[in-house]
OpenMM code with the backbone's topology and positions (N, CA, C; nanometers):
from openmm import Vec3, app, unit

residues = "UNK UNK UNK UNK UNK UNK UNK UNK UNK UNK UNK UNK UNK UNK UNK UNK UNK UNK UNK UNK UNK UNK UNK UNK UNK UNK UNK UNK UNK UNK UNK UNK UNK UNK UNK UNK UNK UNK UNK UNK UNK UNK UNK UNK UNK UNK UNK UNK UNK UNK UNK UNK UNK UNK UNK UNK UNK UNK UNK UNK UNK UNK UNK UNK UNK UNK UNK UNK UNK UNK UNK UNK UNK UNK UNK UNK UNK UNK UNK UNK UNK UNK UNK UNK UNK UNK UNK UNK UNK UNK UNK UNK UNK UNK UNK UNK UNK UNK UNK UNK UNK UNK UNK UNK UNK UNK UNK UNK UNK UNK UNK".split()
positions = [
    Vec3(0.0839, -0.1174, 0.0000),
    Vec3(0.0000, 0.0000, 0.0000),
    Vec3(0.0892, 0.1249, 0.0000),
    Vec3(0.0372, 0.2224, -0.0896),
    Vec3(0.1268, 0.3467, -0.0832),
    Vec3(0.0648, 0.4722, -0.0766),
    Vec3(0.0781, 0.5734, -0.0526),
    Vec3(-0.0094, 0.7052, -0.0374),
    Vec3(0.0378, 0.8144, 0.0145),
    Vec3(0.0234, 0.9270, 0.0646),
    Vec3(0.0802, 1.0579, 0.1432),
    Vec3(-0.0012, 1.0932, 0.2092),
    Vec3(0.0795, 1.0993, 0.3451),
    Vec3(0.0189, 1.1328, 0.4758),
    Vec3(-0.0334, 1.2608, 0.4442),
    Vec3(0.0073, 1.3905, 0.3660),
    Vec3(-0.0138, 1.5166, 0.3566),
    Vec3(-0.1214, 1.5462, 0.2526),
    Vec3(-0.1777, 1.4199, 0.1930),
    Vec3(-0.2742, 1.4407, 0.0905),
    Vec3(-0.4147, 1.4635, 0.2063),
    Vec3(-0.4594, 1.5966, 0.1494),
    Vec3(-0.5997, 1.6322, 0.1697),
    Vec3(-0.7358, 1.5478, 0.1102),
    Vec3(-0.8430, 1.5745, 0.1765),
    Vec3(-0.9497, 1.5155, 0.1477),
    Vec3(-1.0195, 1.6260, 0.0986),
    Vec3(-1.0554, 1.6035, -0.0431),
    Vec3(-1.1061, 1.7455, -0.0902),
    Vec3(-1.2486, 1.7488, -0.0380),
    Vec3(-1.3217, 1.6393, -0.0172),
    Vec3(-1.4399, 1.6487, 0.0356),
    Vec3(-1.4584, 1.7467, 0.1730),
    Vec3(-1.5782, 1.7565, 0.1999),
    Vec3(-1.6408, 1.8143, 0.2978),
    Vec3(-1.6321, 1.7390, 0.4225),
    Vec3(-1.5782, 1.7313, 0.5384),
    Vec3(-1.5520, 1.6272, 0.6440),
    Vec3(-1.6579, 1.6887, 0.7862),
    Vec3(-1.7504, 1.6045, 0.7514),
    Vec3(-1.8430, 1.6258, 0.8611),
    Vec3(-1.8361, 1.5550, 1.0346),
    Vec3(-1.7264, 1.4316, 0.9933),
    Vec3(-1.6395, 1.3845, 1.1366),
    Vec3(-1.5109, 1.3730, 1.0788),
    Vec3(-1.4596, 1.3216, 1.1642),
    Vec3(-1.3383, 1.3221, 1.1519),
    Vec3(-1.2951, 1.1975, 1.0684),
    Vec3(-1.2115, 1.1889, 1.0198),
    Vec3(-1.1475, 1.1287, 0.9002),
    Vec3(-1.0619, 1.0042, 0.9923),
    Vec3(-1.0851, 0.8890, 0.9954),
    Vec3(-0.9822, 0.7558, 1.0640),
    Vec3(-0.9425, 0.7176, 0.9642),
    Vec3(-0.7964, 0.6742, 0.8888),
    Vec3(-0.7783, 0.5742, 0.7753),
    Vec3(-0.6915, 0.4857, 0.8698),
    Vec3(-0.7191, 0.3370, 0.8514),
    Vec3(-0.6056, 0.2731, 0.9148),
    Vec3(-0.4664, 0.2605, 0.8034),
    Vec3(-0.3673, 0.2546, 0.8695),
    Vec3(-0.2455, 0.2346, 0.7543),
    Vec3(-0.1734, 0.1478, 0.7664),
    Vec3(-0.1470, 0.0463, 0.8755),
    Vec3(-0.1388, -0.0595, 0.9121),
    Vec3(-0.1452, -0.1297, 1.0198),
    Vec3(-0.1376, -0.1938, 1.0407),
    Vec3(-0.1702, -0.3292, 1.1593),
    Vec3(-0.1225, -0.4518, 1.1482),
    Vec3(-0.0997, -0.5145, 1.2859),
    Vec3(-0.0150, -0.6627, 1.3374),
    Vec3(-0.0734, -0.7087, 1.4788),
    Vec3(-0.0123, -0.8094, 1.4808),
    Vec3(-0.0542, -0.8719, 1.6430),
    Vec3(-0.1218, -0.7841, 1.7264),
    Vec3(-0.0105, -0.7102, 1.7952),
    Vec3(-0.0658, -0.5484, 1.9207),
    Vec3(-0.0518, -0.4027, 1.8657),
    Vec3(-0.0710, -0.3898, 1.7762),
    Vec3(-0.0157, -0.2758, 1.6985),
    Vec3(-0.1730, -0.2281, 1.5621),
    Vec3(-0.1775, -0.1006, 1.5885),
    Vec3(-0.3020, -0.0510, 1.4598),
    Vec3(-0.2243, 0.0827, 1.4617),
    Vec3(-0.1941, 0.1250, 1.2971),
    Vec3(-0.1403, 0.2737, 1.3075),
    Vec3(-0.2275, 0.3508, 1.1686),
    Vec3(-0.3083, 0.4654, 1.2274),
    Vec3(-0.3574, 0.4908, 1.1494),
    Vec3(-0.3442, 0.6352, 1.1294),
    Vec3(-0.3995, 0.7174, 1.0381),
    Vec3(-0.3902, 0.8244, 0.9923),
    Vec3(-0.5233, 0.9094, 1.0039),
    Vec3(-0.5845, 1.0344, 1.0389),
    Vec3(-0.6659, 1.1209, 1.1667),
    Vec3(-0.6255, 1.2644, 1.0683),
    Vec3(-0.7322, 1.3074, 0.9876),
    Vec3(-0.7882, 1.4269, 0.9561),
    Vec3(-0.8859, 1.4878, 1.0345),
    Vec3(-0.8464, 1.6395, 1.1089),
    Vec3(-0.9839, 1.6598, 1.1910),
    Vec3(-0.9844, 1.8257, 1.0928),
    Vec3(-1.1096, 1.9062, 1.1180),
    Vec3(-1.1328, 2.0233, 1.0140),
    Vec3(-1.2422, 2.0574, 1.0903),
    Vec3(-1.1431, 2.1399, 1.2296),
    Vec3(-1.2434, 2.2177, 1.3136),
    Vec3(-1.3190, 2.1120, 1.3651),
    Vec3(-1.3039, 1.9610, 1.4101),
    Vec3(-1.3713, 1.8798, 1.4886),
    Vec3(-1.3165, 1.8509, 1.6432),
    Vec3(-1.3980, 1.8688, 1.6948),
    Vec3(-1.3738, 1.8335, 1.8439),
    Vec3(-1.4526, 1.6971, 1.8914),
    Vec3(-1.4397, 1.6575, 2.0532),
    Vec3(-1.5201, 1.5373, 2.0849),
    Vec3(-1.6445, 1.6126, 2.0943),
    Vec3(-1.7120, 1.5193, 2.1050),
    Vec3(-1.8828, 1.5698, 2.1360),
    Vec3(-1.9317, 1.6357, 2.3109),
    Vec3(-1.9894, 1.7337, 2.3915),
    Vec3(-1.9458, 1.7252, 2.4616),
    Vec3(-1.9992, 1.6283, 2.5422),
    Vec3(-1.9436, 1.6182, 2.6373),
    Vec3(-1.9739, 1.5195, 2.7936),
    Vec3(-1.9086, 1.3632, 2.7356),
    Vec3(-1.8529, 1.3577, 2.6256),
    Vec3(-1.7826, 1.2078, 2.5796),
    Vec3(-1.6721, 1.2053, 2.5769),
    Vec3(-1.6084, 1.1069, 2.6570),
    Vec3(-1.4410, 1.1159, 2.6541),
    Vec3(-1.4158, 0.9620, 2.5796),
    Vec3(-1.2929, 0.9814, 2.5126),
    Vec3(-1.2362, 0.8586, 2.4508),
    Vec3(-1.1887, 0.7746, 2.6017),
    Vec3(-1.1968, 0.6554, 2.5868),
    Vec3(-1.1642, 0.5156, 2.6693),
    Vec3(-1.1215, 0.4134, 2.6100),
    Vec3(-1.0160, 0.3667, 2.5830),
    Vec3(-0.9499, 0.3059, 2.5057),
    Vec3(-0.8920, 0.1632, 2.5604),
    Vec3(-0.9189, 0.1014, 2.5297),
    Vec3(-0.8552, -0.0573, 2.6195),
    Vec3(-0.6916, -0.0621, 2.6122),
    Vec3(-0.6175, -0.0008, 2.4553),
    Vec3(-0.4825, -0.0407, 2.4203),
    Vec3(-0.4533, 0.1165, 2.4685),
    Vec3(-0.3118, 0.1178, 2.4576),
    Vec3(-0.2258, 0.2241, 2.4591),
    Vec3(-0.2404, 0.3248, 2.3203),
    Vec3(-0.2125, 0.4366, 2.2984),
    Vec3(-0.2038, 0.5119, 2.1977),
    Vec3(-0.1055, 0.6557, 2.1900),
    Vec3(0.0131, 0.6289, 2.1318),
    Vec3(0.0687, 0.6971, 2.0963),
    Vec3(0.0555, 0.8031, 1.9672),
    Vec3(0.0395, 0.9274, 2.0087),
    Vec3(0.0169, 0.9996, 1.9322),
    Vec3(0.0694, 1.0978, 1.8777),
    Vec3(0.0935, 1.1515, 1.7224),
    Vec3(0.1994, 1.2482, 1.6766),
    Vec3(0.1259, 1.3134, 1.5781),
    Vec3(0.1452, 1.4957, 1.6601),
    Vec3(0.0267, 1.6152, 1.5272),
    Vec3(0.1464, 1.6286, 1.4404),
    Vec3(0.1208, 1.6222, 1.2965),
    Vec3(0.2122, 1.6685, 1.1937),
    Vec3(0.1732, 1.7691, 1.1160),
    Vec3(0.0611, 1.8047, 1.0953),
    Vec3(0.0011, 1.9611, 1.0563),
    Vec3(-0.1152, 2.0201, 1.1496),
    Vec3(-0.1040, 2.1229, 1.1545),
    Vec3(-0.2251, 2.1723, 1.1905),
    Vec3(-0.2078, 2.2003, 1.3756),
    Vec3(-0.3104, 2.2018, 1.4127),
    Vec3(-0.2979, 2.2600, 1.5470),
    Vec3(-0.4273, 2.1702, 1.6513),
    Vec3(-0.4219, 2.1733, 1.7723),
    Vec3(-0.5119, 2.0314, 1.8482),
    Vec3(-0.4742, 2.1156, 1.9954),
    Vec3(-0.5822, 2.1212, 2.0552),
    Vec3(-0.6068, 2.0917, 2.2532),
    Vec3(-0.6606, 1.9557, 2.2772),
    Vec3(-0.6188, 1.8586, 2.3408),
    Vec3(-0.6887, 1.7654, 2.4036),
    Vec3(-0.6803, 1.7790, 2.5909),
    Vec3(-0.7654, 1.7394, 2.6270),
    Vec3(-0.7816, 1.7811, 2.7401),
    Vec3(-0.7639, 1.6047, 2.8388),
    Vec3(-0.7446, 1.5842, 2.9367),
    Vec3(-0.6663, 1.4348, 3.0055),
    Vec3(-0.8025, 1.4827, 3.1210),
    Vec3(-0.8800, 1.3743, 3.1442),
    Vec3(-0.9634, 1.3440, 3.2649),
    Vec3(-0.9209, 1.3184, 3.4243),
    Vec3(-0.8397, 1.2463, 3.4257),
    Vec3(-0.7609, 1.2756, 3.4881),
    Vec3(-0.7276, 1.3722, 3.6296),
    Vec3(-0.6316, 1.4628, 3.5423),
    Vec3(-0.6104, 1.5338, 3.6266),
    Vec3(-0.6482, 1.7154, 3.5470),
    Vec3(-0.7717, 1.7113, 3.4803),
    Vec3(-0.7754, 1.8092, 3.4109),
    Vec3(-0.6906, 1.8857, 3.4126),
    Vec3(-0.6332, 1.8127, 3.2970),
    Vec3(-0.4957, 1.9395, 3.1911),
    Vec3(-0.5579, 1.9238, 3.0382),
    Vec3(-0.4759, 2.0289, 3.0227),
    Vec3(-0.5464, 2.0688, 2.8877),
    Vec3(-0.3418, 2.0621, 2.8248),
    Vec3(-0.3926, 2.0028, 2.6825),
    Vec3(-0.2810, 1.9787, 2.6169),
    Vec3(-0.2628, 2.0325, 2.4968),
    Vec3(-0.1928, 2.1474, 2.4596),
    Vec3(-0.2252, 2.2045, 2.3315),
    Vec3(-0.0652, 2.1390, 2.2466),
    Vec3(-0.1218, 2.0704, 2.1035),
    Vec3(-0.0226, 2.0219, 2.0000),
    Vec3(-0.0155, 2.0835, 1.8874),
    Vec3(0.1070, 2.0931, 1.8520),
    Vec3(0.0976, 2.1808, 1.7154),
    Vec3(0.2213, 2.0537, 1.6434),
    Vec3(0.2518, 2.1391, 1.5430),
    Vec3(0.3207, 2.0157, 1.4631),
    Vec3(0.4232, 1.9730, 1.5131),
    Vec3(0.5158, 1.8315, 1.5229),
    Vec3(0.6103, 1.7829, 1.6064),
    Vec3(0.5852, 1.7306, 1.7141),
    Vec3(0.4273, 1.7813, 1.7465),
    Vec3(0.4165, 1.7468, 1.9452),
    Vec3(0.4138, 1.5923, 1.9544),
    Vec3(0.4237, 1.5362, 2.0052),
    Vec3(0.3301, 1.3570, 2.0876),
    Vec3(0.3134, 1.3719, 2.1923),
    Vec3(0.1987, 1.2772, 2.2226),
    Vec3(0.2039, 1.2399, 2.3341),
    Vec3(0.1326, 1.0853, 2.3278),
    Vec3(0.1847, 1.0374, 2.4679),
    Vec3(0.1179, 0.9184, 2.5429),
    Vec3(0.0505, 0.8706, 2.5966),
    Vec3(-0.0696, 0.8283, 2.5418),
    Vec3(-0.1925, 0.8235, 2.6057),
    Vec3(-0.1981, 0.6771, 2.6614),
    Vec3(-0.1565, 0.6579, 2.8166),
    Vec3(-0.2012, 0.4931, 2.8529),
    Vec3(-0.3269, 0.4315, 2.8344),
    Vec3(-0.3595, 0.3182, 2.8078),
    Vec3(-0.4466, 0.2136, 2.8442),
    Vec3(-0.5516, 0.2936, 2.9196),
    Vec3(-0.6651, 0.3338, 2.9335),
    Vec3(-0.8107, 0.3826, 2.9823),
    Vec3(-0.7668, 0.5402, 3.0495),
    Vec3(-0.6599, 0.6009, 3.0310),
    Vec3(-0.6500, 0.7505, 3.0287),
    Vec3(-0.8213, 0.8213, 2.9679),
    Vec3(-0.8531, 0.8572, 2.9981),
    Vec3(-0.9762, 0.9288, 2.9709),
    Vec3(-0.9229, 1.0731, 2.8841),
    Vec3(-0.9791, 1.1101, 2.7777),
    Vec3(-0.9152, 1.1864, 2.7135),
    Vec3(-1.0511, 1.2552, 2.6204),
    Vec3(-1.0255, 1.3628, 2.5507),
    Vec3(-1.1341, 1.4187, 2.4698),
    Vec3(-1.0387, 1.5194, 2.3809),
    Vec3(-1.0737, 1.5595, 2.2583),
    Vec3(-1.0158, 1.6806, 2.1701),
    Vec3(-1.0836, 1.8078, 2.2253),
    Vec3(-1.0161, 1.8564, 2.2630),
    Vec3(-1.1240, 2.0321, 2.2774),
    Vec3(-1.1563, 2.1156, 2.1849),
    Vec3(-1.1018, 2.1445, 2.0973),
    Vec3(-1.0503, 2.1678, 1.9136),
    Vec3(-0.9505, 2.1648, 1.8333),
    Vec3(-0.9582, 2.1447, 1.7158),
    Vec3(-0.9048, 2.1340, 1.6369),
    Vec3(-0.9271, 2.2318, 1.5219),
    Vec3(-0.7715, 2.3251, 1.4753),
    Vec3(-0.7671, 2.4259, 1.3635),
    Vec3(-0.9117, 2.4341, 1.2977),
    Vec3(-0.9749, 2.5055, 1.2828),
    Vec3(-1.0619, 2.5263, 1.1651),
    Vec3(-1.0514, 2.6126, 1.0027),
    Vec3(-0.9099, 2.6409, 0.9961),
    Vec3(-0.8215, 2.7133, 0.9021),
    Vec3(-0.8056, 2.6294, 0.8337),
    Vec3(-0.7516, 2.5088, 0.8722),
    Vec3(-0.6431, 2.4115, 0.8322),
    Vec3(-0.6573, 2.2797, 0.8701),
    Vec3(-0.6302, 2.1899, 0.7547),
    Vec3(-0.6638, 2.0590, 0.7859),
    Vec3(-0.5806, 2.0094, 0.9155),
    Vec3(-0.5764, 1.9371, 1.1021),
    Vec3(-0.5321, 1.9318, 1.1533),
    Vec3(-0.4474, 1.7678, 1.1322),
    Vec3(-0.3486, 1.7043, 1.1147),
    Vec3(-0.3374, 1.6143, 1.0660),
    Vec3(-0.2408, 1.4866, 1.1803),
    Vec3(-0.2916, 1.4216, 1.1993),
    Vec3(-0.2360, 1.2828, 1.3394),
    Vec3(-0.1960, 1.1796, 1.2405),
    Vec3(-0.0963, 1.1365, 1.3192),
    Vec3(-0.0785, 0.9748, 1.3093),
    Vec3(-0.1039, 0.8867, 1.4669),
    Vec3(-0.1810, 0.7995, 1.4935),
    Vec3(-0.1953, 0.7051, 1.6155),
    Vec3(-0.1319, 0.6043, 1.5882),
    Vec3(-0.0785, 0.5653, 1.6976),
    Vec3(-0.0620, 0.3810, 1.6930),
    Vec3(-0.1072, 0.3722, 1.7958),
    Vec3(-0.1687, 0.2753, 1.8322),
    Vec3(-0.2658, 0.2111, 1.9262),
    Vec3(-0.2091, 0.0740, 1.9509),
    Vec3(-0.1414, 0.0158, 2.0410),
    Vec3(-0.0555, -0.1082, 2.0997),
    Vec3(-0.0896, -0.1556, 2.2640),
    Vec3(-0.0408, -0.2316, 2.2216),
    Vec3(-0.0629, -0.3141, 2.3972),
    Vec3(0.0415, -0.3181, 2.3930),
    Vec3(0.0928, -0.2291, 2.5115),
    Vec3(0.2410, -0.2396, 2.5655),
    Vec3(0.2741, -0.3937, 2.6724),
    Vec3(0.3765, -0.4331, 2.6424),
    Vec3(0.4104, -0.5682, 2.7272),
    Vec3(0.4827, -0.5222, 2.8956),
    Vec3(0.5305, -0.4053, 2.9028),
    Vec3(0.5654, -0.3467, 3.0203),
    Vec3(0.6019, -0.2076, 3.0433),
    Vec3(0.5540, -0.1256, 3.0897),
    Vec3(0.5777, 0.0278, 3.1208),
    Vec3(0.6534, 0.0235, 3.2254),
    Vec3(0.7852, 0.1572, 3.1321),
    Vec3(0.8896, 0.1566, 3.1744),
    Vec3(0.9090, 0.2415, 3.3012),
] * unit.nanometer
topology = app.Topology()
chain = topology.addChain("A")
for resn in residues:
    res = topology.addResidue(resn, chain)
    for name in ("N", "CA", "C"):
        topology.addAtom(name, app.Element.getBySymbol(name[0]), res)
């Protein structure tokens, strides 16, 4: 399979855009167009696997349940989202396509 992470969706994106790009055993890594989308409110993501995450265009707040922090990413950022971290987007650019890569894994031991 071949393609570019930086290719736009000329369409109209009324949610957010998931493509998976690959996957194995503990491992799904996919590719995350958002265009001015946030979570819905009062819904937080809950996730069974781990998810590592990296903004490469565009701009993102996600906010951690937690210990309410608010996390603002712009291009270059990651972060580490453990196993049932409670998490939500607060927004995402509405200028500009905001653009992620996830991998989503079951870690075998945290370091």
């Amino acid at each position: 399979m071949t393609g570019n992470l930086f290719d736009s969706p000329s369409s109209a994106l009324p949610e957010e855009l998931f493509e998976p790009l690959a996957s194995g055993g503990a491992f799904q890594l996919e590719r995350i167009v958002s265009r001015g989308h946030r979570t819905s409110p009062g819904q937080w993501y809950d996730q069974a696997q781990d998810e590592w995450v990296v903004l490469l265009k565009g701009a993102a707040q996600l906010r951690l349940a937690d210990d309410d922090r608010l996390v603002d990413l712009s291009p270059g950022d990651y972060l580490l989202l453990p196993a049932h971290c409670r998490h939500r987007v607060e927004w995402t650019s509405e200028t500009e396509d905001t653009l992620w890569l996830a991998l989503h894994f079951t870690a075998d031991a945290r370091p």
